[in-house]
C-alpha positions as CSV (number, residue, x, y, z in Angstrom):
1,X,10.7,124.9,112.8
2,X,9.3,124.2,116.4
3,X,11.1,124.6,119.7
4,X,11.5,120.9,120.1
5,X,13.7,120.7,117.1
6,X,15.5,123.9,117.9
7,X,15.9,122.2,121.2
8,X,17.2,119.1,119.2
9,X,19.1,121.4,117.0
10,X,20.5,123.3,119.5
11,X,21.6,120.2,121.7
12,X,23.5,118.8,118.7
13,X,25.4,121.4,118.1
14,X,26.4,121.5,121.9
15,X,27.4,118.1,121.3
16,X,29.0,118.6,118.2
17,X,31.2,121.3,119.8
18,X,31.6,119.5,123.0
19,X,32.8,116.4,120.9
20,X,35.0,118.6,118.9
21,X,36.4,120.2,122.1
22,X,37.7,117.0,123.1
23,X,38.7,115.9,120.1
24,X,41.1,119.0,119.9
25,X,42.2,118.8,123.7
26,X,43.4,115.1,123.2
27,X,45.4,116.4,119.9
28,X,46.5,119.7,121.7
29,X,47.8,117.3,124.3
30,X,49.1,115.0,122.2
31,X,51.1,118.1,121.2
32,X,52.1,119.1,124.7
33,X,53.4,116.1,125.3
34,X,55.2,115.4,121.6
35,X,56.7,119.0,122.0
36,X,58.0,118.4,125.9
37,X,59.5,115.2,124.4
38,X,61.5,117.3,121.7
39,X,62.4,120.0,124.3
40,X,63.8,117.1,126.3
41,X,65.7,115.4,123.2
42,X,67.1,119.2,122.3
43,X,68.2,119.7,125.9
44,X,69.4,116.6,126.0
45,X,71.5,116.6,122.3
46,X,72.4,120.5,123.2
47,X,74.4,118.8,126.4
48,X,76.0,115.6,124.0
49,X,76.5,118.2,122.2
50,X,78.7,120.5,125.0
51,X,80.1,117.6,125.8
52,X,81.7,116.5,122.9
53,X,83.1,119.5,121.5
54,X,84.5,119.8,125.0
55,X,86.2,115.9,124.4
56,X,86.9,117.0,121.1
57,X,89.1,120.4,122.1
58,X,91.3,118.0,124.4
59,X,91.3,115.2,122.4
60,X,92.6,118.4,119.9
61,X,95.3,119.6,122.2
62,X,96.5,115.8,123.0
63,X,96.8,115.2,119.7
64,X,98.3,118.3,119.0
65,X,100.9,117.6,121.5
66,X,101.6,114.4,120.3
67,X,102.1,115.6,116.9
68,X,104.7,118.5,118.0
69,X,106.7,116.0,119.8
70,X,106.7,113.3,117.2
71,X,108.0,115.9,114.9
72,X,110.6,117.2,117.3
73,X,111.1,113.2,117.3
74,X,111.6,112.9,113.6
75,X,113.6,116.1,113.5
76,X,116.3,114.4,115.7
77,X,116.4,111.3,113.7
78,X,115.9,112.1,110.2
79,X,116.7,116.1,110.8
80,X,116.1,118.0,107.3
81,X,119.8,119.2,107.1
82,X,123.2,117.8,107.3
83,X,123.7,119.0,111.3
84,X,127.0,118.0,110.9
85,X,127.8,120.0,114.4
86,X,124.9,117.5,115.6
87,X,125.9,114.9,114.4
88,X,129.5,114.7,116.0
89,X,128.4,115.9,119.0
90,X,126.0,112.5,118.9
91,X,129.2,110.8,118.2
92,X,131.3,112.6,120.9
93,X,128.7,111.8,123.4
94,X,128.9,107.8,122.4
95,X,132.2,108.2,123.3
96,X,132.5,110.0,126.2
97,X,130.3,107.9,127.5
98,X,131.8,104.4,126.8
99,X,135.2,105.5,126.9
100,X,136.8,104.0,130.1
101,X,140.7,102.6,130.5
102,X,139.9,99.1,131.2
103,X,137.1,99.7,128.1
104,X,138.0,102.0,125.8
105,X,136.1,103.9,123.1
106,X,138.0,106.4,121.5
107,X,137.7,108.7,118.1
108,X,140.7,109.8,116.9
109,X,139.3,111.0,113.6
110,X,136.3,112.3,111.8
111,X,135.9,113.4,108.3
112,X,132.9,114.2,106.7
113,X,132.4,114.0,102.7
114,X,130.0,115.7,100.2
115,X,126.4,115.0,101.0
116,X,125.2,112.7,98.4
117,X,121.6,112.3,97.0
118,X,120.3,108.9,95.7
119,X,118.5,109.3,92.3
120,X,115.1,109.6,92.5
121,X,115.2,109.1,96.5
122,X,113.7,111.4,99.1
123,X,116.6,111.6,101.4
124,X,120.3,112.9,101.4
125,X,123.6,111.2,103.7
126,X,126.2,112.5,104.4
127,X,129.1,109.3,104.2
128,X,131.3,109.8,107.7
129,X,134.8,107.9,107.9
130,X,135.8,107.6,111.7
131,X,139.0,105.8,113.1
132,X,138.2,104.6,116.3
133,X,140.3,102.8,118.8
134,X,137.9,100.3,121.2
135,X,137.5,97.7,123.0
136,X,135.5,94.2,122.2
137,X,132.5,95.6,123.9
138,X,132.8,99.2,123.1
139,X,132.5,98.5,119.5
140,X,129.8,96.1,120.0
141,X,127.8,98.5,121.5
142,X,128.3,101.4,118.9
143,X,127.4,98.8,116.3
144,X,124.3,98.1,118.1
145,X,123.8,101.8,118.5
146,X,124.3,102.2,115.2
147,X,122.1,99.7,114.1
148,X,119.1,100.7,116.2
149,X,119.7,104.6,115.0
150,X,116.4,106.0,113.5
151,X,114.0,105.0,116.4
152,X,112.1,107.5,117.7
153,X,112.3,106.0,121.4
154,X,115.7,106.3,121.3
155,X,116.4,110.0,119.7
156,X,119.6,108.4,117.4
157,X,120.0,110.0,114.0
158,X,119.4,107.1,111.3
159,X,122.7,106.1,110.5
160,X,123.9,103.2,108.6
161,X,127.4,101.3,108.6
162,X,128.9,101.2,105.3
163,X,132.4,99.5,105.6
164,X,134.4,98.6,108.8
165,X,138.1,98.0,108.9
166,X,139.1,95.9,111.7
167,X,142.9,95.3,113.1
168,X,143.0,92.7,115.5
169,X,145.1,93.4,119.1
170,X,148.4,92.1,119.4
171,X,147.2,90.8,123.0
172,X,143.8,89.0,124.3
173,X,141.4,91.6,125.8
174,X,143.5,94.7,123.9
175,X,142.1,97.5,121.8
176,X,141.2,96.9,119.0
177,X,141.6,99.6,116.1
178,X,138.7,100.6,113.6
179,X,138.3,102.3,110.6
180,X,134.5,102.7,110.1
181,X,132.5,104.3,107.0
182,X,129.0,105.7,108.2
183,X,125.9,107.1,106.2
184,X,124.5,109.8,108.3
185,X,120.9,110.4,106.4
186,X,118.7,113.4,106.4
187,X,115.1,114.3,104.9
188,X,116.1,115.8,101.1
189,X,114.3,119.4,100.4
190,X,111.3,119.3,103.2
């Protein structure tokens, strides 16, 4: 072999290596770039990421809260025992409260019976038989109370009206007396 073609031989492999070169800097920078892309998609998910296990921990304690009250809620309307001692102080406070001497609401007697369980139900009452002496109004509104027991808004134990007894008054506008049978229910065994 002469010197022209070692020349010739030399030059292409320059220019095969040169050629390779830049073959591999445009892949290697390709890279660069593909990885600087990923390191700003992991920065970016690592931050989403911080940011919603932080919304998730108060979104957590919201619910959380929610669900303490709701069952502090529940437990005053559909309690998981009798409370009898609850329950007539619920009554007393109707009373007290709507008892006025133009108006009158007025218990003169409470019993309580056995508690009785429904077959094959999930809940337990407790039947209450009340005499009351009341106005027009006054025993309106415990009906209505009565009726709307067992919301959560308005913290009344679930009660139902079983049987009511009415004697008229002698007089317009007079008392009227009431002997009332009541259901009082409570959560069976939970």
């Amino acid at each position: 072999m002469n010197d022209r073609h070692k020349i010739y031989l030399a030059l292409l492999i320059m220019l095969g290596t040169l050629a390779y070169g830049v073959w591999q800097w445009n892949d290697m920078s390709a890279l660069n770039i593909q990885a600087d892309q990923l390191q700003t998609e992991v920065s970016s998910l690592t931050a989403e990421s911080t940011q919603l296990a932080s919304d998730y921990q108060d979104i957590k304690k919201d619910v959380n809260a929610a669900r303490a009250t709701s069952a502090q809620e529940l437990a005053v309307v559909f309690p998981t025992r009798e409370n009898l001692s609850d329950l007539t102080r619920l009554l007393d406070a109707f009373s007290v409260k709507n008892n006025f001497e133009n108006k009158p609401f007025f218990i003169s007697q409470v019993s309580y019976q056995e508690a009785v369980t429904p077959e094959g139900a999930l809940y337990q009452y407790v039947p209450v038989s009340m005499s009351v002496t009341a106005s027009k109004s006054n025993l309106s509104k415990f009906l209505e109370y009565v009726e709307s027991s067992g919301s959560l808004e308005g913290e009344v134990r679930l009660m139902s009206v079983e049987n009511l007894t009415l004697n008229y008054p002698k007089e317009y506008g007079g008392t009227y007396s009431v002997n009332i049978d009541l259901n009082a229910y409570f959560a069976q065994g939970l």
